[in-house]
N, C-alpha and C positions, 0 to 999 in steps of 0.2 A: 062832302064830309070835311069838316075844321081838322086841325092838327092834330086836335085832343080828342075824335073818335078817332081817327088814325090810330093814336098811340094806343089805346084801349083795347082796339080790333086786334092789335097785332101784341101786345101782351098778353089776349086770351087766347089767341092762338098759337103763340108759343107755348105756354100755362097748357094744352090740349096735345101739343105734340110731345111736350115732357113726361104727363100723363100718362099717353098711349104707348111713350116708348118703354118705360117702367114698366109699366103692365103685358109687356112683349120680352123685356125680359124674364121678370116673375115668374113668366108662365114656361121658359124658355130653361133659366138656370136655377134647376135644384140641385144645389151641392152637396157632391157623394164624397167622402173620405175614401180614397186611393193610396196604394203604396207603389211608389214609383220604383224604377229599374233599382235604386240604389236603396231603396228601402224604406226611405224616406215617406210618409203620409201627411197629403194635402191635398186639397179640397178642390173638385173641377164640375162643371154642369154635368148633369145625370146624361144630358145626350150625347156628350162628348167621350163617354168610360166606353172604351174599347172592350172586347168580349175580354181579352185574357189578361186586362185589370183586374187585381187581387182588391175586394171590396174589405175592407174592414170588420164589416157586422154579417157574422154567417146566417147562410138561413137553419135555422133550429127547428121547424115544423115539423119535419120525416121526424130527426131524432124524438124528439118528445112524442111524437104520433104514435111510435114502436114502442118505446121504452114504458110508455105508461102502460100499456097494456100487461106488463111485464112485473107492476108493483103493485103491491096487494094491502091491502089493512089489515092490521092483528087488533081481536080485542081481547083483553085477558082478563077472567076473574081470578082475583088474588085468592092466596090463601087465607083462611081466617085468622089465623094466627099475625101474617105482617098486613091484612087490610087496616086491623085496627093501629098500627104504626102512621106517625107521621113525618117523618123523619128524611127527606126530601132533600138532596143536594141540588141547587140552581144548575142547569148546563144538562142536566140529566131528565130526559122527555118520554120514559114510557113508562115510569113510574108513577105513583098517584097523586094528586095535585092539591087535593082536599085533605081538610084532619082526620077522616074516616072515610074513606072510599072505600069500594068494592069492586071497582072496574079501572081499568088504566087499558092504555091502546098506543100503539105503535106501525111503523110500515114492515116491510119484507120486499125481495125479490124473486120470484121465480127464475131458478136453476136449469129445472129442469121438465120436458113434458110430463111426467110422471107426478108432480106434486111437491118436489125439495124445493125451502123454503130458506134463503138467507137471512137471516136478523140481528137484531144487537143481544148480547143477553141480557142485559138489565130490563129489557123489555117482556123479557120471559121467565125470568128467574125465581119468580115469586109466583108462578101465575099455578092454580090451579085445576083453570080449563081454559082452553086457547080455541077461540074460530076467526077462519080468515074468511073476507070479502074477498070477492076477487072484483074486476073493474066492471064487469058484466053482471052484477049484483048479488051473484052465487055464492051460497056461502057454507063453508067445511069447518066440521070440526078438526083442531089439527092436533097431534104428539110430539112430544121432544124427541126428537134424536141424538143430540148430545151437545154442551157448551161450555163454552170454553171462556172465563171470568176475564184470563192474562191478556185477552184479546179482546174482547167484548163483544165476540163472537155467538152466536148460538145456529142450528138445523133446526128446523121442522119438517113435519111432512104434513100432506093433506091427500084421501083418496079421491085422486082424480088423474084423467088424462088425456091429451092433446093442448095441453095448456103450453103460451108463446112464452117461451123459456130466454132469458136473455143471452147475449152477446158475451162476451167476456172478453175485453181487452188487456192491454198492458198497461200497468200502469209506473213500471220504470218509465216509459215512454213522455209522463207527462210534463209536459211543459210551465212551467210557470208565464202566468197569462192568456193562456189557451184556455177557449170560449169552453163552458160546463152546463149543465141541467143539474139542481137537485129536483127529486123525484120523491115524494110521498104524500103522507095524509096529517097537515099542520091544524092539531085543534078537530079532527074527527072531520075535516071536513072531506067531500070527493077529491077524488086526484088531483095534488096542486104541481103544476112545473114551476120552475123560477129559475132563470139564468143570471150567470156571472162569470168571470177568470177563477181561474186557479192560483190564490196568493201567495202560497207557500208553500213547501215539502218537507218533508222527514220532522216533523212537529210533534215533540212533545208535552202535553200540558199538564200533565200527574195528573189526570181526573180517573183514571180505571183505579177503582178502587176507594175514591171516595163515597160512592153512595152506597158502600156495605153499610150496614146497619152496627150499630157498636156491640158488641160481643164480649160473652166472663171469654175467657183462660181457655176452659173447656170445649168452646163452639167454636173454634178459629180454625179447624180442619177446610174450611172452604173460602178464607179468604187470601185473596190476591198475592201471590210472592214472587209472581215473574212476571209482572207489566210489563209489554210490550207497544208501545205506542211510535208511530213515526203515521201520524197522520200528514192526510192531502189539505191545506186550508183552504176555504173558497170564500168568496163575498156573493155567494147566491145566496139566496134565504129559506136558513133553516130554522124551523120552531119548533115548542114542544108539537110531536107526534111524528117530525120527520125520521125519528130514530129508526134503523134500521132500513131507509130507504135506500136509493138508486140515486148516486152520481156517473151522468153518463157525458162521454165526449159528444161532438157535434156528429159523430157517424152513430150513435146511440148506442155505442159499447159501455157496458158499465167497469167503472174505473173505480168505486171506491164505495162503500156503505156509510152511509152521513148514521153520524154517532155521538156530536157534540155539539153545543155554542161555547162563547164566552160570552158570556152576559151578564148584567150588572141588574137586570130585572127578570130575567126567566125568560125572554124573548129576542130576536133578532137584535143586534146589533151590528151585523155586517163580518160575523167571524164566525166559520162554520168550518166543524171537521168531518173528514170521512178515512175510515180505515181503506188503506191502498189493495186492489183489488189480488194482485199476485202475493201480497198475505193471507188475505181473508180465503183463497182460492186453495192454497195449503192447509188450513183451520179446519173448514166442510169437507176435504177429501176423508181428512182425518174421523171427523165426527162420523164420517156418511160407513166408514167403513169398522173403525173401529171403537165408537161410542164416546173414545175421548180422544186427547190431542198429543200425541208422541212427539217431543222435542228433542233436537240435537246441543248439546252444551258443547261447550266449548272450553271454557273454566279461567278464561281472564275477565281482571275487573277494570274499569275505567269511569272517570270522572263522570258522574250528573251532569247535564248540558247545563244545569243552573249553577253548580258549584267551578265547573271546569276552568275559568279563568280564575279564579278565587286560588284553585290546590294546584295550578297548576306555578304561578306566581310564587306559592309558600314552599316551591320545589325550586324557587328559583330560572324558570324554564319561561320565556315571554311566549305568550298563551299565541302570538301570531305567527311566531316560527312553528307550529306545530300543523301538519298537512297529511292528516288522516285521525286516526283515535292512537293516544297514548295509554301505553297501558301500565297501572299503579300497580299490579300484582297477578299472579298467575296462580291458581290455586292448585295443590299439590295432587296427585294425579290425576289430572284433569287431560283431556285432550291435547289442550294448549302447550302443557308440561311435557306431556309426550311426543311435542311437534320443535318443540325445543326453544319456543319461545319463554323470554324472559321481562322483568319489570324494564321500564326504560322502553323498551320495542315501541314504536309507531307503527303502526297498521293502517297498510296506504290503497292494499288493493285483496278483495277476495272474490274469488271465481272469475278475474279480470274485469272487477269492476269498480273502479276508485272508490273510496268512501270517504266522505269528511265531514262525518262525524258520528261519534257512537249509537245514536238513535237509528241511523242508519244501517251501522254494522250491526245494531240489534236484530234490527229487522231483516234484515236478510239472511243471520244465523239462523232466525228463527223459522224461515221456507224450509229447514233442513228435518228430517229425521237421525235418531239414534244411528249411528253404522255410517250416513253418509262421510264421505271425505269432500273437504274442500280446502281449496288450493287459498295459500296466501302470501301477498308479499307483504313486506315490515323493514324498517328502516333501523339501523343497529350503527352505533358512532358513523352513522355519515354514511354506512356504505346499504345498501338494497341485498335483500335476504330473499330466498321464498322457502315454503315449508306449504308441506300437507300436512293436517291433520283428521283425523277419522274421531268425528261426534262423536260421545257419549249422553248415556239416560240422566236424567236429574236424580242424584245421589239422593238419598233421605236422609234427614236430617238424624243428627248423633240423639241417639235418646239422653235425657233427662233426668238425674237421680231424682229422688222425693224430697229429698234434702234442697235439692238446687244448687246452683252455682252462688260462688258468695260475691257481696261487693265488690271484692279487689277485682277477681275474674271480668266483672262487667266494666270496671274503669279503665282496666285494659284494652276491650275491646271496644270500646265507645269513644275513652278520654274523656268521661263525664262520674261525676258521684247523685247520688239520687237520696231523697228522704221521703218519705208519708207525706202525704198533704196532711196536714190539721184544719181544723172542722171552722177556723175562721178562715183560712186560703181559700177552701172551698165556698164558703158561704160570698166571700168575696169576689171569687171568678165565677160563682153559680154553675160550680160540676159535685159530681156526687164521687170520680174516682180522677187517679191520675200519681202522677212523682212526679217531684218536685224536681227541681236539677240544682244541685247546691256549688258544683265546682265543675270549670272542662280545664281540659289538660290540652296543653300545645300537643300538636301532629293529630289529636282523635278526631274521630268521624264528626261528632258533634260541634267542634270547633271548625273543620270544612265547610258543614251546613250551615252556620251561622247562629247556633242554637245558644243562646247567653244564660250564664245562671239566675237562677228565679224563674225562670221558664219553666213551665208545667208540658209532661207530657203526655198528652191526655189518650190518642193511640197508636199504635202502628200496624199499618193495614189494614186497618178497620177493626183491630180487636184490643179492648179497651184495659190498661198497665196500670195494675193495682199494686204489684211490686217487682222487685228484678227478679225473680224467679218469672214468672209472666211475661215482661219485658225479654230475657235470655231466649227464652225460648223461643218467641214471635221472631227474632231476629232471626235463632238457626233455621227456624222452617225457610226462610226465604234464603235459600241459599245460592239465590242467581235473582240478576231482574232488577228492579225498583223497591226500593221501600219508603212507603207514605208514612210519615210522620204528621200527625194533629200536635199541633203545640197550639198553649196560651203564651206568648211572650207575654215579659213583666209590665207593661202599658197595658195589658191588657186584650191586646190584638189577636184574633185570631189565624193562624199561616198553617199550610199545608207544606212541610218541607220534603225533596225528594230526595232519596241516598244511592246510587246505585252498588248493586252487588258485583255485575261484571253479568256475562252474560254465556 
């Protein structure tokens, strides 16, 4: 053999044992993301992970295997009266999706063997006969048992029994970035799981409350005036139909009721909410036993999470030295009043558990009933306070002469003046009611929210301001909670602004 098969021989047989060794590892190292002693994650062959290496990617099989059995499909015929409505807020999925429907559908959780049913209420609110599927294709007519708007809560029931009732976890417990399942029926189809982390907590988005339907003067007895929201965020995928399902941890405890997107199209985008399961768990005791939902007030007010750097700033106060909820006002015999706290106070801890920030303390006032007492520390010139206070019932609102409150009265408690639309404003922003807003005043509510004159206010809380008699009134009914404000700003933009009342 010449030089030159020599060299050949022996470049293919190098060329065969590069090959062979590639392919020895290949087959050798599949790398697993590990978390090392110090916590650190980095990547090592599959053969090499020791049993009491912490794997990254749980296994989710069992959870989802349990928990699906556990969530059920609602399908609801509307009423005749709002089928023929189209009137549709995006983010909101058990409602109808067509310009005339007759049917909308949503998910639920089984509670209990007996047949208690968890839901959203928008999924039920309109419905005028309700049957659930359960996973095993059985399917029950089911009744309300009672719901709750400020939450977005609803009960049902269905007769039946031995049914796999879920888990019920904690969901103070959860983690930001801890692995989740949502659980329901996206688009009517069978049971879909889909996992992700947990993005965020105590999140408020002011959607409770937007998909009421617009209402005179007269029909506003049922909407919204204590929103509660301090949703769980996740990046599992939620779509229309998940509403009212099952977010569960990787042990298949359910942690929260998916209730929401943000979305730009009506569909996933990678933002998904679920009301936190030790709320929603106080809501159904409530409904299960006494048809509606008995709250504890408390009677301090405190900034909107949207306005809060905004009023806290026009107090002068740098919005990052502030290390709990500050609170702008105490209302007069309230709880709060009787607990002796006052304007200024920071509220840093209740029932020994730090809070920072108001959606938080919302929601944790709101696990309470009327009578309960709970303990609280607060921060006063620099020095640490605590004080009990024992709840009371949500006061009713001061009745209303026939007459109404005049002008001055509402620019007082606004800091804005208001006029009629006229029939070319209207024709111009294409609405048929609303006031106009002609002047805000330094310090008022509507200069906090951001609300500029020329600004049309078209409602608050879903029930539609034809004039400040109207408007007055929709304001005292909400005398704790959130209030959704619809404005046209003057470009013409559409916003939902949020006010908080104090809680």
């Amino acid at each position: 053999m010449n030089k030159w098969g020599l060299m050949v021989l022996t470049i293919l047989v190098a060329a065969g044992v590069s090959i062979a060794s590639f392919k020895i590892m290949e087959h050798n190292f599949h790398p697993v993301p590990v978390k090392d002693k110090t916590g650190r994650i980095r990547f090592v062959p599959e053969s090499s992970v020791p049993d009491s290496a912490a794997a990254i990617y749980p296994d989710l099989t069992q959870a989802a295997a349990m928990a699906s059995r556990q969530v059920v499909h609602i399908k609801v015929k509307l009423t005749a009266q709002n089928s023929a409505e189209s009137s549709v807020i995006p983010g909101y999925y058990g409602a109808p999706q067509q310009p005339v429907p007759v049917m909308a559908s949503g998910s639920g959780v089984i509670l209990s063997p007996d047949g208690y049913i968890i839901t959203n209420n928008h999924v039920v609110e309109d419905a005028a006969q309700m049957e659930v599927v359960l996973t095993d294709k059985r399917t029950f007519p089911a009744k309300l048992i009672g719901r709750d708007p400020n939450t977005d809560l609803a009960l049902i029931k269905i007769s039946a029994s031995g049914l796999s009732a879920v888990k019920l976890g904690n969901s103070d417990n959860v983690q930001i970035g801890q692995w989740v399942l949502a659980i329901g029926y996206p688009f009517s189809l069978n049971t879909t799981v889909t996992a992700g982390i947990v993005s965020a907590k105590e999140r408020s988005i002011g959607i409770i409350g937007n998909h009421e339907r617009e209402r005179s003067d007269e029909s506003s007895s049922i909407a919204t005036n204590s929103a509660i929201e301090a949703y769980i965020q996740t990046d599992a995928a939620i779509n229309p139909g998940n509403s009212g399902g099952a977010l569960v941890n990787t042990q298949g405890e359910l942690i929260g009721i998916n209730a929401a997107i943000a979305s730009q199209t009506g569909g996933y985008e990678g933002y998904g909410f679920a009301i936190p399961v030790n709320l929603a768990r106080k809501i159904v005791d409530d409904l299960r036993k006494y048809g509606t939902v008995k709250r504890g007030y408390l009677g301090v007010v405190f900034p909107s999470p949207s306005t809060e750097t905004q009023e806290l700033s026009q107090r002068g106060i740098d919005p990052g030295s502030i290390q709990g909820v500050y609170i702008t006002g105490v209302q007069e015999g309230s709880a709060a009043a009787a607990a002796g706290l006052k304007e200024g106070d920071v509220i840093q801890q209740i029932d020994g558990h730090e809070v920072n920030s108001s959606v938080e303390f919302s929601e944790r006032i709101a696990r309470h009933h009327p009578q309960d007492k709970v303990s609280l520390k607060y921060l006063r010139n620099g020095k640490i306070n605590e004080a009990t206070a024992t709840l009371k019932a949500q006061s009713s609102a001061a009745p209303v002469t026939a007459t109404g409150p005049s002008i001055n009265d509402i620019y007082n408690k606004l800091g804005a003046r208001f006029a009629p639309l006229t029939e070319q404003l209207k024709q111009r922003f294409q609405v048929s009611s609303g006031m106009l807003v002609t002047a805000i005043a330094r310090g008022g509510f509507f200069e906090q929210i951001g609300i500029q004159p020329g600004s049309i206010i078209v409602s608050v809380n879903g029930v539609q301001v034809n004039n400040p008699l109207v408007l007055n009134k929709t304001l005292t009914a909400a005398t704790s909670g959130t209030v959704r404000i619809a404005c046209i700003t003057p470009d013409g933009s559409r916003v939902m602004f949020n006010l908080s009342l104090g809680t």
